[in-house]
C-alpha positions in Angstrom: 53.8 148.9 111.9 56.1 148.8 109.4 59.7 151.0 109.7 60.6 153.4 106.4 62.8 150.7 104.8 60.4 147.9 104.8 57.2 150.1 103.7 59.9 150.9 100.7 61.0 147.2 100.0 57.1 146.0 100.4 56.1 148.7 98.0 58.9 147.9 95.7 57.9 144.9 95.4 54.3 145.4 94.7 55.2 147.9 92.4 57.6 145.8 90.1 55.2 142.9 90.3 52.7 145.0 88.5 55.5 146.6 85.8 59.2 146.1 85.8 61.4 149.4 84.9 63.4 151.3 87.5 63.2 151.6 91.3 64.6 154.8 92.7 65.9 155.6 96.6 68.5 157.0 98.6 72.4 155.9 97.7 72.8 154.8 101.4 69.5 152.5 100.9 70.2 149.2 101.7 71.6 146.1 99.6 68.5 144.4 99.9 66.7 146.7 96.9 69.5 145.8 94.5 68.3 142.3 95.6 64.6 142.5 95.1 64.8 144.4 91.7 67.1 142.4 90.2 65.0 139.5 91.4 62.1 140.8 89.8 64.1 142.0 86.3 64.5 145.4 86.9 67.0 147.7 88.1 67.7 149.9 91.3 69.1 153.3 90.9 71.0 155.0 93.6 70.4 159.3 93.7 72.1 161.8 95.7 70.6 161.4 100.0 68.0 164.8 99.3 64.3 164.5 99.0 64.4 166.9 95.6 67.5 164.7 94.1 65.2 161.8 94.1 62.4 163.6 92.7 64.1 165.2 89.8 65.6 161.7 88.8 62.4 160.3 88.9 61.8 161.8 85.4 63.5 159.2 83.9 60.6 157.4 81.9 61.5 153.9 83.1 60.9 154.8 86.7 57.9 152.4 88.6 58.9 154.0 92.0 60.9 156.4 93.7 61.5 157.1 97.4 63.7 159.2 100.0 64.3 156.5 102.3 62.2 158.3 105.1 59.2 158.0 104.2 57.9 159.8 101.1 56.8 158.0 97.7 56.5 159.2 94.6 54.7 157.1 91.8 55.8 159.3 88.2 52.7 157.1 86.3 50.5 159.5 88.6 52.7 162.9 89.6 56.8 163.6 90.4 55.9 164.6 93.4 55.6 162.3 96.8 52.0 161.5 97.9 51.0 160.1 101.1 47.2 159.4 99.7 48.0 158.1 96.4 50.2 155.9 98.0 47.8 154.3 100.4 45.9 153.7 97.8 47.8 152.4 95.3 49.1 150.0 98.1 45.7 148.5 98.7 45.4 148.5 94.7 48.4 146.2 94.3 47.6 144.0 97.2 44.0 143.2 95.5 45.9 143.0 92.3 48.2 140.3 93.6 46.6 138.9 96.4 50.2 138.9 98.4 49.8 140.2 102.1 51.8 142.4 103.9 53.2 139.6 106.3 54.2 137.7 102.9 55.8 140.3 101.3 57.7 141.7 104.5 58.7 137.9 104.2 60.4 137.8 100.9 62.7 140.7 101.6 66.6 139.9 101.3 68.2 139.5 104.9 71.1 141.9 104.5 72.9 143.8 107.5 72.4 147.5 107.1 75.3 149.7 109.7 75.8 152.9 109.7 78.0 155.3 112.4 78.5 159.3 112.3 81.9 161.0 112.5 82.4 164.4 113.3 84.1 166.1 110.2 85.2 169.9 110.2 83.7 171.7 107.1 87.1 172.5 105.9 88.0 169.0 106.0 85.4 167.4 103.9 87.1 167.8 100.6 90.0 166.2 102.1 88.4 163.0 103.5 87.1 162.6 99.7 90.3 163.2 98.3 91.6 160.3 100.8 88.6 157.9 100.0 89.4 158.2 95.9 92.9 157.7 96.5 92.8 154.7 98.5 89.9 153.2 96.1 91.6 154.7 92.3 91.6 151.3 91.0 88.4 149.3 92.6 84.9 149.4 91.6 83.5 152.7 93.0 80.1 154.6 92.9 80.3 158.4 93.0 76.0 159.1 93.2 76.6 160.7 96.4 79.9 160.5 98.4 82.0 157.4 97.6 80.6 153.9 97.7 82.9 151.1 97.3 81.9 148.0 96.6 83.1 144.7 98.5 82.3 141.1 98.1 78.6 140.8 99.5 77.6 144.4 99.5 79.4 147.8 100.0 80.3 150.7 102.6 79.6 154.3 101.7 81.4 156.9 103.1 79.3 160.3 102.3 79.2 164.0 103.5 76.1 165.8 106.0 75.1 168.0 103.5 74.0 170.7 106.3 76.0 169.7 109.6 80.2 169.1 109.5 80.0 165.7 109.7 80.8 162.3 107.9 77.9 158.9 107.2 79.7 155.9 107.0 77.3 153.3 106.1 77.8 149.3 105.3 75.2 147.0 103.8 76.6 143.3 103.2 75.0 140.1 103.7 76.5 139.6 107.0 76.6 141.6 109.8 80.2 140.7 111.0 81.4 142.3 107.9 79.0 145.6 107.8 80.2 146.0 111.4 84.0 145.7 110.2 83.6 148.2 107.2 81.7 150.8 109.6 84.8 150.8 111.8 87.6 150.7 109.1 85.8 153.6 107.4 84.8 155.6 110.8 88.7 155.6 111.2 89.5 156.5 108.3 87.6 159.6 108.3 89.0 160.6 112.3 92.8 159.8 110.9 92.0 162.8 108.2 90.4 164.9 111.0 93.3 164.2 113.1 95.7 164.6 110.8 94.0 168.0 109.1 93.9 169.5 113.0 96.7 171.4 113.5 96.9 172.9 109.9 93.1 173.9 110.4 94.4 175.3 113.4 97.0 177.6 112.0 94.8 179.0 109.7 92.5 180.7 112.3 95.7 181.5 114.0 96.9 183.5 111.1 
């Protein structure tokens, strides 16, 4: 049985094997697909952490593959929509075509360290932790898909907004764990200091 993220490595892998072009997932999926397309000459592209952001930008022309990190695939050659039967069988289509194995190609995928922690953030405060994360990161090298990501020697942390509950992702993929734990917990406290620190002014505004 595989879990969500290695069904979406294997497949990309099966998938760029049979044509190179774009792979598409998540902005808080893991390091290791950077990895894997760029080992196979083609490109991973971060969308926005929704099941219909991942489907619109899988118009692009150039996309092989596209996924929402949980477990839907959508194959744009066939329809831009995600397809648990065309799926299945495309799988057993590009295992036949390449003779690889599911064991073999669970094998081959990067070993990266994937963390991730939840932080209670007021809805009121959200715009604020932003605010805090662009000022602190104005001069490094920053992706703005979908909350901030801010890339590190080795990998990066992503601090992005619930998009339906008040509360905060922090998420660090690095090629070693010591460091994705370290990121999770600078970032986690980042995001309670501006909670903390936003309290009693969100607190006078209801009292008013």
């Amino acid at each position: 049985m595989l879990d969500h993220d290695t069904a979406f490595a294997v497949l990309a892998q099966l998938a760029l094997a049979n044509r190179t072009g774009l792979v598409l997932g998540p902005a808080s999926a893991s390091l290791s697909f950077s990895m894997i397309a760029e080992q196979m000459r083609s490109r991973f592209v971060p969308t926005k952490i929704t099941p219909g952001a991942v489907l619109r930008a899988a118009q692009h022309a150039d996309t092989v593959l596209a996924s929402d990190g949980a477990g839907g695939y959508c194959w744009p050659d066939f329809a831009v929509s995600f397809d648990a039967i065309f799926t299945t069988v495309r799988l057993l289509e590009l295992l036949a075509q390449t003779g690889s194995s599911l064991a073999t190609l669970r094998a081959r995928i990067p070993p990266v360290s994937h963390r991730r922690a939840v932080e209670f953030c007021p809805w009121e405060v959200k715009g604020r932790v932003m605010r805090t994360m662009m000022e602190r990161h104005m001069k490094d090298r920053v992706d703005l898909t979908d909350g901030v990501k801010v890339f590190v020697d080795g990998g990066w942390v992503l601090v992005v907004p619930d998009a339906d509950r008040p509360e905060y992702h922090i998420i660090a993929s690095t090629l070693d764990a010591v460091q994705s734990d370290r990121l999770v917990s600078e970032y986690a406290q980042l995001v309670r200091s501006v909670v903390a620190e936003a309290a009693p002014q969100a607190e006078a505004v209801v009292e008013t």
